[in-house]
C-alpha positions as CSV (number, residue, x, y, z in Angstrom):
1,X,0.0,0.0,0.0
2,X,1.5,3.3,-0.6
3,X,-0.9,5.5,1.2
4,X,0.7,7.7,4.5
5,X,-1.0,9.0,6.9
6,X,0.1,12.1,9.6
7,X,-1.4,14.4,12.4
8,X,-0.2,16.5,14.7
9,X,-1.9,18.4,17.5
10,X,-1.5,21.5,18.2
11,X,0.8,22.9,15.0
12,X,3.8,25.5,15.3
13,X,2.6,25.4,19.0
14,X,-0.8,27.0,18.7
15,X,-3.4,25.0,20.7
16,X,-6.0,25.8,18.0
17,X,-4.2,24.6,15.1
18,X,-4.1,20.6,14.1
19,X,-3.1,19.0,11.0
20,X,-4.2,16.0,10.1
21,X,-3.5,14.3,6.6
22,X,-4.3,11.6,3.9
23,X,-2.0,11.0,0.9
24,X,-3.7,8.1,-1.1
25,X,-0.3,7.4,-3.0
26,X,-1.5,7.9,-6.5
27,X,1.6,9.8,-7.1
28,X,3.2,6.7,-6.2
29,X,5.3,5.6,-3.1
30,X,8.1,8.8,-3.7
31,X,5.3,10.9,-4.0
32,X,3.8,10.1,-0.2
33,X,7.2,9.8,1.5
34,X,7.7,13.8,0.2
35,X,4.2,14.7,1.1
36,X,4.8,12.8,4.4
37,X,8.1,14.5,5.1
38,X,7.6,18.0,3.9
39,X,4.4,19.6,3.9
40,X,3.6,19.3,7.7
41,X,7.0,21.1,8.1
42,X,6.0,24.0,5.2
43,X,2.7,24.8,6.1
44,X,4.1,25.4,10.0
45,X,7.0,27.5,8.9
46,X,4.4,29.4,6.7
47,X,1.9,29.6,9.0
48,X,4.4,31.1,11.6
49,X,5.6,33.4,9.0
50,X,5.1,37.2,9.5
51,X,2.7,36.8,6.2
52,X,0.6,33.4,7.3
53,X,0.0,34.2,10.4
54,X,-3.1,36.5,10.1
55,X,-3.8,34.0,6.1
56,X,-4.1,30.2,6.7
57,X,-5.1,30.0,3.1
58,X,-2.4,31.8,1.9
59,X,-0.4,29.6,4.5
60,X,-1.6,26.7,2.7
61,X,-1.2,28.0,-0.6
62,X,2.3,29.1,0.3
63,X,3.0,25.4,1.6
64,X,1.5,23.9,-1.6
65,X,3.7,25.7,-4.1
66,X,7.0,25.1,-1.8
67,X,5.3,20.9,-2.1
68,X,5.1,21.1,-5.9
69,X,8.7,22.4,-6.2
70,X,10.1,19.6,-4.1
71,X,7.8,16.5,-5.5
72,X,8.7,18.3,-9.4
73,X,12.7,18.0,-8.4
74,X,12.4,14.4,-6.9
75,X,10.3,13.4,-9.2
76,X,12.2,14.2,-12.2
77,X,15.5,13.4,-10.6
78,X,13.5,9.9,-10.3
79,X,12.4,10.3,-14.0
80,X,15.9,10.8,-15.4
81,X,17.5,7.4,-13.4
């Protein structure tokens, strides 16, 4: 199976902020173990960034484009093996 599955409770330290996630691996297994590792980590340093902290969208948003960067490096590092 190469779905991944993460949480965490209270993120970047606020009590009212959780993060709980589903990546259903149709990207394929590199594709979750990036989402996995990375986004939980981008969307808290965003978030906790002088511009996301008053903009979870733009948080989010933020945190997506960083996620597309890194899964479009791996994956065409992984493309060109």
């Amino acid at each position: 199976m190469e779905d991944e599955v993460a949480y965490e409770l209270q993120l970047a330290g606020r009590p009212d902020w959780h993060y709980f996630a589903v990546f259903d691996g149709h990207g394929g297994r590199l594709c979750c173990t990036l989402l996995h590792k990375h986004l939980r980590e981008l969307l808290a340093k965003n978030l906790t960034s002088d511009k996301g902290k008053d903009n979870i969208l733009g948080a989010l948003g933020d945190a997506v484009t960083e996620m597309t960067a890194i899964l479009e490096n791996h994956m065409g590092q992984k493309a060109m093996e």
